[in-house]
ROSE-4610 file (N, C-alpha, C; in Angstrom, 1 decimal, always signed):
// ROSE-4610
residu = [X/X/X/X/X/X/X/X/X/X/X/X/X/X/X/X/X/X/X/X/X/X/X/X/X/X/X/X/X/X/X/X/X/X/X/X/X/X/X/X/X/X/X/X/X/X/X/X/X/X/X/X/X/X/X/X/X/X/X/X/X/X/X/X/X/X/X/X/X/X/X/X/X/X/X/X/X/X/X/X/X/X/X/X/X/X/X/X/X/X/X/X/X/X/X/X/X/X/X/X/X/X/X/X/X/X/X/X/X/X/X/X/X/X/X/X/X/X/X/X/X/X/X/X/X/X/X/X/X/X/X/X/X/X/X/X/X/X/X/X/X/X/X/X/X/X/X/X/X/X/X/X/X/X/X/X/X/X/X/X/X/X/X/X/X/X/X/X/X/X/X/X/X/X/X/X/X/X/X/X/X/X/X/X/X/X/X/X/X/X/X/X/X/X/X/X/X/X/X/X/X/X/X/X/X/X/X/X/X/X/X/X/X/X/X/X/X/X/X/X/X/X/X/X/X/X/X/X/X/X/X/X/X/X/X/X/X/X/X/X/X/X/X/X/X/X/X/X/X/X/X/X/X/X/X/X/X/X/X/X/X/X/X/X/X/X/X/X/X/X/X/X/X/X/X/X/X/X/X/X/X/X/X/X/X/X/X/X/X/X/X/X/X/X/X/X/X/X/X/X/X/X/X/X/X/X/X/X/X/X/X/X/X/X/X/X/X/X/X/X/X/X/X/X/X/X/X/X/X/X/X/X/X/X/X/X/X/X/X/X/X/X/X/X/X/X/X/X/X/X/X/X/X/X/X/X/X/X/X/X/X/X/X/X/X/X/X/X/X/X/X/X/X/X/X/X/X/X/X/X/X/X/X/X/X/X/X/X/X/X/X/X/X/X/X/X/X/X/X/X/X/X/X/X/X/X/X/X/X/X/X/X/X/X/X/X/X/X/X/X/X/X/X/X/X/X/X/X/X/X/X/X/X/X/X/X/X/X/X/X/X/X/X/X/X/X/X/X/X/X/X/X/X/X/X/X]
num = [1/1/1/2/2/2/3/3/3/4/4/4/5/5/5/6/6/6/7/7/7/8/8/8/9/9/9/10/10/10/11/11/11/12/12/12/13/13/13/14/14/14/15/15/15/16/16/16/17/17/17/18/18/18/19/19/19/20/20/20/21/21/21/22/22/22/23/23/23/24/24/24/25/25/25/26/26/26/27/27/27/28/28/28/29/29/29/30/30/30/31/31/31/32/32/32/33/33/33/34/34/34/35/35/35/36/36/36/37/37/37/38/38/38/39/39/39/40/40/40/41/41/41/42/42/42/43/43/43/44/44/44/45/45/45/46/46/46/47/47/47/48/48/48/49/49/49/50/50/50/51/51/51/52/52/52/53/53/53/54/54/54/55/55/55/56/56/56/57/57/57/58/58/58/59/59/59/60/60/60/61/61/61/62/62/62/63/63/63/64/64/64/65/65/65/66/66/66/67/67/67/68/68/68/69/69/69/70/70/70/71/71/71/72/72/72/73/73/73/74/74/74/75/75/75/76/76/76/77/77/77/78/78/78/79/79/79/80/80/80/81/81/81/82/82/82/83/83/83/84/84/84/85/85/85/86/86/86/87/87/87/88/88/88/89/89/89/90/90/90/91/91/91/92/92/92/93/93/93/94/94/94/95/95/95/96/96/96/97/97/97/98/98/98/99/99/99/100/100/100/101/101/101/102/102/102/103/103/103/104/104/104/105/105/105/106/106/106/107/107/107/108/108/108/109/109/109/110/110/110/111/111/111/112/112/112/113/113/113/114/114/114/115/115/115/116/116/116/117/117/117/118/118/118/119/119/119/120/120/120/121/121/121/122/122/122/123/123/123/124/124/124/125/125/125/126/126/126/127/127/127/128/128/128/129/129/129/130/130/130/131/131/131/132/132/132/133/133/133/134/134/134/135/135/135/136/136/136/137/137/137/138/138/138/139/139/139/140/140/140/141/141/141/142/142/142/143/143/143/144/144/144/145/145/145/146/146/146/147/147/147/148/148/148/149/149/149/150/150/150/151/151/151/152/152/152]
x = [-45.1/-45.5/-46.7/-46.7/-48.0/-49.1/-49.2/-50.4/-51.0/-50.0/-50.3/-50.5/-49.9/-51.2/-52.0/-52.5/-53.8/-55.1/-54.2/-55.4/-56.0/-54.7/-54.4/-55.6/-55.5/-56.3/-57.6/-58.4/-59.3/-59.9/-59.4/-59.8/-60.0/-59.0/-59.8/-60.6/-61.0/-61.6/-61.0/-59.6/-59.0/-58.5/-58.4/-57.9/-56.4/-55.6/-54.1/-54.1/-53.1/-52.3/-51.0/-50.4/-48.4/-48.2/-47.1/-46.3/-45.2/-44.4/-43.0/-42.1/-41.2/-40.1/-38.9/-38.1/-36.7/-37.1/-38.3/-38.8/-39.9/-39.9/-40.7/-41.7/-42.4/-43.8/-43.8/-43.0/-42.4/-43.6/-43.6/-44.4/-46.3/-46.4/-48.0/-47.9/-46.6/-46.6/-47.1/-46.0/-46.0/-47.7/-48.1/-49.2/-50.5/-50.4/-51.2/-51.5/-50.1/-49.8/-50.8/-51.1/-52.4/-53.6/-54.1/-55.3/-56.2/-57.6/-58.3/-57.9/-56.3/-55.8/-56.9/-57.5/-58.4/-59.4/-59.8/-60.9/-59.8/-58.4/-58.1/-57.1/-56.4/-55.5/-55.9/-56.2/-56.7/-55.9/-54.7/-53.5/-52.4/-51.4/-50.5/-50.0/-49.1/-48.4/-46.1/-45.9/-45.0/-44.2/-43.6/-43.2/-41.6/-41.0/-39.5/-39.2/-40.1/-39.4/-40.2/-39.0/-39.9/-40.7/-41.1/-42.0/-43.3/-43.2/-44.4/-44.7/-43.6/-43.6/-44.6/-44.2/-45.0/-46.4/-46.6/-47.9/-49.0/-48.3/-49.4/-49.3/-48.3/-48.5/-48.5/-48.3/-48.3/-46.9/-46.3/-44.8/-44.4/-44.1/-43.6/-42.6/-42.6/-40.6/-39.8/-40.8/-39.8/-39.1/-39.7/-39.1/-38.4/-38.3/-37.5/-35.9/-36.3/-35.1/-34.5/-34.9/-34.2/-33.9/-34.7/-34.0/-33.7/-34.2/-34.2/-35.1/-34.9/-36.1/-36.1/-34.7/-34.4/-34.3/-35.6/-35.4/-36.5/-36.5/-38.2/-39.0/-38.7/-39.8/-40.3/-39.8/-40.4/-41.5/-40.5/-41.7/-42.8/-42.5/-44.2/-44.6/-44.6/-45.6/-45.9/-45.0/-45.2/-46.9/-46.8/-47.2/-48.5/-48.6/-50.2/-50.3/-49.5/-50.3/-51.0/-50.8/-51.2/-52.0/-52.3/-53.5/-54.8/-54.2/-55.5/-55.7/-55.1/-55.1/-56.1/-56.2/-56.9/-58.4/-58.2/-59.0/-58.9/-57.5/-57.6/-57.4/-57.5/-57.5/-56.0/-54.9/-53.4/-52.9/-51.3/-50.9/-49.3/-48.3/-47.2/-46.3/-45.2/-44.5/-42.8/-42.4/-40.9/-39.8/-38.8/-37.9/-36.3/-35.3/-34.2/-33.0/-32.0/-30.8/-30.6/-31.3/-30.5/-29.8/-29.1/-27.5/-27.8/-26.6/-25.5/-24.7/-24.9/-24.4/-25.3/-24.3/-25.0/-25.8/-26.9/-27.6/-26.8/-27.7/-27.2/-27.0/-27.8/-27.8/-26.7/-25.6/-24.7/-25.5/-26.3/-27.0/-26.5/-25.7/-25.3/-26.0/-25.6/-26.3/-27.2/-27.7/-29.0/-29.2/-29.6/-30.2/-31.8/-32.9/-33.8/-34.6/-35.6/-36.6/-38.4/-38.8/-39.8/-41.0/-42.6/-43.3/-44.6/-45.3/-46.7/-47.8/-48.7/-49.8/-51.0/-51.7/-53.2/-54.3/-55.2/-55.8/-54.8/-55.0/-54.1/-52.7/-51.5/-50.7/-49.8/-48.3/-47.4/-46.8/-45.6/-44.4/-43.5/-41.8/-41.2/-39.6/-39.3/-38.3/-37.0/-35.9/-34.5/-33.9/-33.7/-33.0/-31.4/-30.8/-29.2/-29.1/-29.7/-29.2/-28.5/-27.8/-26.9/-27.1/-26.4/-26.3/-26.9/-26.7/-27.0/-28.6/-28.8/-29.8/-31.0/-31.0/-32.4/-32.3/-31.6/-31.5/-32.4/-31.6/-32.0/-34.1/-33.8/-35.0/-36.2/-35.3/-36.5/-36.3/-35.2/-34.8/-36.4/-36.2/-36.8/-38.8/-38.9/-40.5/-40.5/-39.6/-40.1/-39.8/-39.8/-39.3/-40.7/-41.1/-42.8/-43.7/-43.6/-44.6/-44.8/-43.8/-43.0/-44.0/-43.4/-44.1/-45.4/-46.1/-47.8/-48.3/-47.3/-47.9/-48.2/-46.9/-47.1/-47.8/-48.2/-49.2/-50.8/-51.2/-52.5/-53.4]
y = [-14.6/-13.2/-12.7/-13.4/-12.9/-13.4/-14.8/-14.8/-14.5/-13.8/-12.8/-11.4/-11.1/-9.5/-9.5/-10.8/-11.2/-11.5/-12.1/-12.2/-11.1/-10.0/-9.1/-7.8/-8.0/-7.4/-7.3/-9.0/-9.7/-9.1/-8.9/-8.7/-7.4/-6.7/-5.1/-4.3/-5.6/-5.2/-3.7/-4.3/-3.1/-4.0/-3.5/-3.8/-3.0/-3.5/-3.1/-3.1/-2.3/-2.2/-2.0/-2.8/-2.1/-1.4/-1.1/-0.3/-0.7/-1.0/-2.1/-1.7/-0.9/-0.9/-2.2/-2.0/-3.0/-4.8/-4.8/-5.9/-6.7/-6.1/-6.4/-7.2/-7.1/-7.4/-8.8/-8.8/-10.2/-10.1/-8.7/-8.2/-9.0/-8.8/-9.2/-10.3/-11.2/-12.5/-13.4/-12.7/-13.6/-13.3/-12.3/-12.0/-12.9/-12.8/-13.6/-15.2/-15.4/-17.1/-17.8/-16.6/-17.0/-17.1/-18.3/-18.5/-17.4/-16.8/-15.6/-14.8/-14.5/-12.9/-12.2/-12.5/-11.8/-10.4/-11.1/-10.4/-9.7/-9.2/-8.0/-7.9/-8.1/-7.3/-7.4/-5.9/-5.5/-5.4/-5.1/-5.2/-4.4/-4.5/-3.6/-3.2/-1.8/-1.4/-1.9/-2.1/-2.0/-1.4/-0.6/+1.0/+0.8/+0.3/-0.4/+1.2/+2.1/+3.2/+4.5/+5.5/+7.2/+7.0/+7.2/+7.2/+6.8/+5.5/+4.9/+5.5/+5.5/+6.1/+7.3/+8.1/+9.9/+9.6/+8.7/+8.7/+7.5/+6.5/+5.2/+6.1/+6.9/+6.4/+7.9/+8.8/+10.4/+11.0/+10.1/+11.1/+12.2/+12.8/+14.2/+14.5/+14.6/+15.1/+15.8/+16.7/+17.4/+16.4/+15.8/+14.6/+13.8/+13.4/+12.3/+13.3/+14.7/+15.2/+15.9/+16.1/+16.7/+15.2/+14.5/+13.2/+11.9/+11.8/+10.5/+9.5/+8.1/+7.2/+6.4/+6.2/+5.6/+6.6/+7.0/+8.0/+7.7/+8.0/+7.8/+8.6/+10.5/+10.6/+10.4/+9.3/+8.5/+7.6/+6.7/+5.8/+6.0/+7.5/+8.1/+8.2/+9.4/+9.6/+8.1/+6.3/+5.7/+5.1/+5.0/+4.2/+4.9/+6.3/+7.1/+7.2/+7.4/+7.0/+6.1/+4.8/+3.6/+3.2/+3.9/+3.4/+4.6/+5.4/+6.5/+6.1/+5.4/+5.0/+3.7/+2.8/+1.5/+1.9/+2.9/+3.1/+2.3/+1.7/+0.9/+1.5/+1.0/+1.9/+2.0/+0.7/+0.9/+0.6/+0.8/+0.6/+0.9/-0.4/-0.2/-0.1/+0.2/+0.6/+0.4/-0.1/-0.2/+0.6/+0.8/+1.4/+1.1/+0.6/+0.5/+0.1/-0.3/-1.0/-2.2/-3.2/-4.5/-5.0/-4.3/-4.2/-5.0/-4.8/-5.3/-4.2/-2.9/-1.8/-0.6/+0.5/+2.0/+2.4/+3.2/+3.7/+5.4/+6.3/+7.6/+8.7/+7.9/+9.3/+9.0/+7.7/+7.5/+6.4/+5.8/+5.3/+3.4/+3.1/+1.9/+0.5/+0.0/-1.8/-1.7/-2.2/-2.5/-1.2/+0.0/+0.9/+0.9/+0.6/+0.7/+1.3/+1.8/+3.0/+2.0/+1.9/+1.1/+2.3/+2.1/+3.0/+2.7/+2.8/+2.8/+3.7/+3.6/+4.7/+4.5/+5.4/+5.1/+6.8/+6.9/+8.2/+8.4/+8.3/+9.0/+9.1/+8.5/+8.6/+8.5/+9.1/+8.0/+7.7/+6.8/+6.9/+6.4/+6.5/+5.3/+5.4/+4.4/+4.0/+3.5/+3.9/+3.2/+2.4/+1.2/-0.3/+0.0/-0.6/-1.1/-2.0/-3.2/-4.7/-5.0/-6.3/-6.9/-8.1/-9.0/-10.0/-9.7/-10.4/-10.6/-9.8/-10.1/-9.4/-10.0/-11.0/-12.0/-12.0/-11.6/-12.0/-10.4/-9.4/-8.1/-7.8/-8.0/-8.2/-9.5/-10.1/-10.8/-10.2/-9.7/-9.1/-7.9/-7.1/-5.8/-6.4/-7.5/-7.9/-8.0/-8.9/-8.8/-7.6/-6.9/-5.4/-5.1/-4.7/-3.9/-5.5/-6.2/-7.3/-6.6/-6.5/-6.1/-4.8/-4.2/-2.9/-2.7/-3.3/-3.5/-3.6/-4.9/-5.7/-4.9/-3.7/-3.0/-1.5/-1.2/-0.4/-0.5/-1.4/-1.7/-2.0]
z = [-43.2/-42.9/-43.7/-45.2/-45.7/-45.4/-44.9/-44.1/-43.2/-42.1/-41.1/-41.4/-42.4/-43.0/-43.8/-44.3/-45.1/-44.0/-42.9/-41.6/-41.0/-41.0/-40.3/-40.9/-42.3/-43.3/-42.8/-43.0/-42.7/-41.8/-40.8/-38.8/-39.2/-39.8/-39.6/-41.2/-41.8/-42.8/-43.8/-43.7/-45.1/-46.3/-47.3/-48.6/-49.0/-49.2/-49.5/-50.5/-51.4/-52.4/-52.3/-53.5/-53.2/-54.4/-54.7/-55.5/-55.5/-56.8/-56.9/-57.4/-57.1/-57.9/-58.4/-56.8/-57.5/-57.0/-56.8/-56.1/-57.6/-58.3/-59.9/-59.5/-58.6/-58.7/-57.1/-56.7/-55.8/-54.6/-53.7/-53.0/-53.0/-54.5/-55.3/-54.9/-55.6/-55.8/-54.8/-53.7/-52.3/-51.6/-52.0/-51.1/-52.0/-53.1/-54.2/-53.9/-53.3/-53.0/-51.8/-50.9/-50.1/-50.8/-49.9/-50.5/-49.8/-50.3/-50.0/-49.6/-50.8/-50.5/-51.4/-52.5/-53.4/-52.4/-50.9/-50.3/-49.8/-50.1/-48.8/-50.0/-50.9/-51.6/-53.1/-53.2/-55.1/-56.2/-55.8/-56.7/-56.6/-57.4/-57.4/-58.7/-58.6/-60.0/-59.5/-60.5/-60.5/-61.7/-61.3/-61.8/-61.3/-62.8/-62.6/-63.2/-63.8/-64.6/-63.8/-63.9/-63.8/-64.4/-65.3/-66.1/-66.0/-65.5/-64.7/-63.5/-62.4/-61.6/-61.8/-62.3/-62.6/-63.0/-64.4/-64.6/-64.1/-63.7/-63.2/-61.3/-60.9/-59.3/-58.7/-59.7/-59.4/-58.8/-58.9/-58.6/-58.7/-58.1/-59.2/-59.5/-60.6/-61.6/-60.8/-60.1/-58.7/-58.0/-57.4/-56.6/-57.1/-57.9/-59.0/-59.1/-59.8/-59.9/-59.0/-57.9/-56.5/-55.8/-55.5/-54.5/-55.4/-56.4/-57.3/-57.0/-57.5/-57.7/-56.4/-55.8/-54.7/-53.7/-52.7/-52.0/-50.9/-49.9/-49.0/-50.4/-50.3/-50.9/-52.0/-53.1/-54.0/-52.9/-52.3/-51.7/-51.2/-50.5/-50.2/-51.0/-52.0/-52.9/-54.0/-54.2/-55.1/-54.0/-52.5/-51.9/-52.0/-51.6/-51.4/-53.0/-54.4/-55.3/-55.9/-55.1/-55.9/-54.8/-53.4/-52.2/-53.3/-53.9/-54.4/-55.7/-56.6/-58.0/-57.6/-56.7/-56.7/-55.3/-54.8/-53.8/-52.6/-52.4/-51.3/-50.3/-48.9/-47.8/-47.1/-47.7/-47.1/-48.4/-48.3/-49.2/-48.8/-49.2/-49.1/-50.4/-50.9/-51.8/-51.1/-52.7/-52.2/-53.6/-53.3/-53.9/-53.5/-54.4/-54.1/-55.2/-55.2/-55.3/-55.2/-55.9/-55.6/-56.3/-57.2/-57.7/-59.2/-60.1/-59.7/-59.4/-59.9/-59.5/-58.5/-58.2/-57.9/-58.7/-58.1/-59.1/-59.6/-60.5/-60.7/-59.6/-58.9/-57.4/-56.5/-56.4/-55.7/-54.7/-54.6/-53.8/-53.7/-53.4/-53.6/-53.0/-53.9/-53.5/-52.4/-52.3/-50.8/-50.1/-50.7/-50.3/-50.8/-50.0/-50.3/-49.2/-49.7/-49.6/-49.1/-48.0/-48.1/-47.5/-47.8/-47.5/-47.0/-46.0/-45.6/-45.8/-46.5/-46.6/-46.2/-45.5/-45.0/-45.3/-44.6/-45.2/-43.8/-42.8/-41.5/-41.8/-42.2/-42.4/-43.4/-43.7/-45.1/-44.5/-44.1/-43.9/-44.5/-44.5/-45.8/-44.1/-44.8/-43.8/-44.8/-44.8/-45.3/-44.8/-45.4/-45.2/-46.0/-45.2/-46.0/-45.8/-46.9/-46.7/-47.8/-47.6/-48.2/-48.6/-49.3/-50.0/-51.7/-52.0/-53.9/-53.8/-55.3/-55.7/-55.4/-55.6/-55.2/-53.6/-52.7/-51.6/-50.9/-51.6/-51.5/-51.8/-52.9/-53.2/-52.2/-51.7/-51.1/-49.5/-48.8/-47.7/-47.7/-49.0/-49.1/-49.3/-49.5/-49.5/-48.0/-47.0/-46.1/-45.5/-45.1/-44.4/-44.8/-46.1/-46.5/-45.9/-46.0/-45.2/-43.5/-43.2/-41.5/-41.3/-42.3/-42.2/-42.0/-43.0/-42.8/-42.0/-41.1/-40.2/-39.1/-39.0/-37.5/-37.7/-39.2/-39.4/-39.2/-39.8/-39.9/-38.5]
């Protein structure tokens, strides 16, 4: 899948960025692992904390403390802050649970938060997947791979 939105990139001449929560950077990784991802993906933040969140990706504490970290509207605003922090032209972002527990907001295991941003559009879409953590976590790369794919 990541070579088909590194191609996909390529053909319409945009540059992506992600934004990482419960995925710690996996998203980069996989997309890194192609060869001449360099000419279409500039980088990403991953923002395992609010705190990062608010000041690397522009969150706002509103949002955090009305819906929480696992929410779409985190994943919008993590997704358009880190397409406006690197200048790229898309930018996907993920947020979620991949356990071993609930988070504070009640939001249990495999609830995650995935997001697309462009200057035309945000959107963020919620997943409830299952299996272990690593399984979660790699479930939730491909879903924002998925995602790109049918945005761009």
């Amino acid at each position: 899948m990541e070579k088909r939105v590194i191609e996909k990139l390529r053909e319409r001449g945009l540059l992506l960025a992600t934004a990482e929560s419960c995925t710690g950077g996996l998203c980069a990784k996989r997309l890194t692992d192609v060869a001449g991802a360099s000419q279409v993906f500039c980088g990403g933040v991953v923002s395992y904390t609010n705190d990062v969140k608010m000041r690397l990706l522009g969150v706002k504490e509103e949002t955090l403390a009305q819906f929480g970290a696992v929410s779409g509207e985190t994943a919008r605003e993590m997704a358009e802050g880190v397409r406006k922090a690197t200048g790229a032209d898309v930018a996907v972002s993920v947020t979620g649970v991949a356990g071993p527990s609930s988070d504070e907001m009640g939001n249990v295991v495999g609830t995650v938060f995935i997001a697309f941003s462009s200057e035309q559009e945000t959107v963020s879409e919620k997943l409830q997947l299952s299996g272990d953590r690593e399984k979660i976590r790699e479930q939730s790369v491909n879903a924002m791979l998925w995602l790109a794919m049918r945005k761009i």
